[in-house]
C-alpha angles and dihedrals in degrees: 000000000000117000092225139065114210100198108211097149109050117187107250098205110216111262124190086194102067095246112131115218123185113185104200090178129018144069110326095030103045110003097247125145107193111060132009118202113194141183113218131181108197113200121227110277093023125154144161133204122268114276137181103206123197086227131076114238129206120198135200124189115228101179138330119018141298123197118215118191096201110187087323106322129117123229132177125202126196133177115312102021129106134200130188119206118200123226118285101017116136109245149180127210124194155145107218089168145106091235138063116257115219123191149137111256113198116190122197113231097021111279113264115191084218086064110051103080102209116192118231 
């Protein structure tokens, strides 16, 4: 058995949004259950719903912007930052902007949709 994974076919998991999400590691892609590494893509104008996940996500910014609406405050991310957000905290993700936003996303342990708790 190797003692590596090269990951040359990610899961891209089916979107009605228009965001693109690739997850190279995790718990679709690999079966791993600690950690999910993922590639996204979010459009111009993209949002999702408020959540409070049970993992803790850390974000890079790849190129363009992402807007995070963290208990209220308002944070935006361009090219080159990072965040981390710990585990249940209630959370926003968007795209506001004219461009798309590209970055790695990394949950601990691996996102699980179950587990997300987005608000309707």
């Amino acid at each position: 058995m190797k003692k590596y994974h090269i990951q040359t076919t990610p899961f891209v998991v089916p979107t009605t949004d228009g965001k693109l999400i690739e997850e190279h590691h995790g718990r679709v892609a690999t079966q791993n259950e600690a950690i999910s590494i993922a590639h996204m893509i979010a459009p111009p104008h993209w949002s999702e719903p408020f959540q409070t996940p049970e993992f803790e996500e850390y974000t890079y910014i790849i190129s363009g912007k992402k807007q995070f609406i963290i208990e209220g405050e308002t944070v935006i991310l361009s090219a080159g930052q990072s965040i981390r957000i710990v585990a249940n905290t209630r959370v926003q993700y968007s795209n506001p902007f004219e461009e798309p936003c590209e970055y790695i996303s990394v949950c601990r342990p691996a996102f699980d949709f179950t587990k997300v708790h987005r608000e309707e």
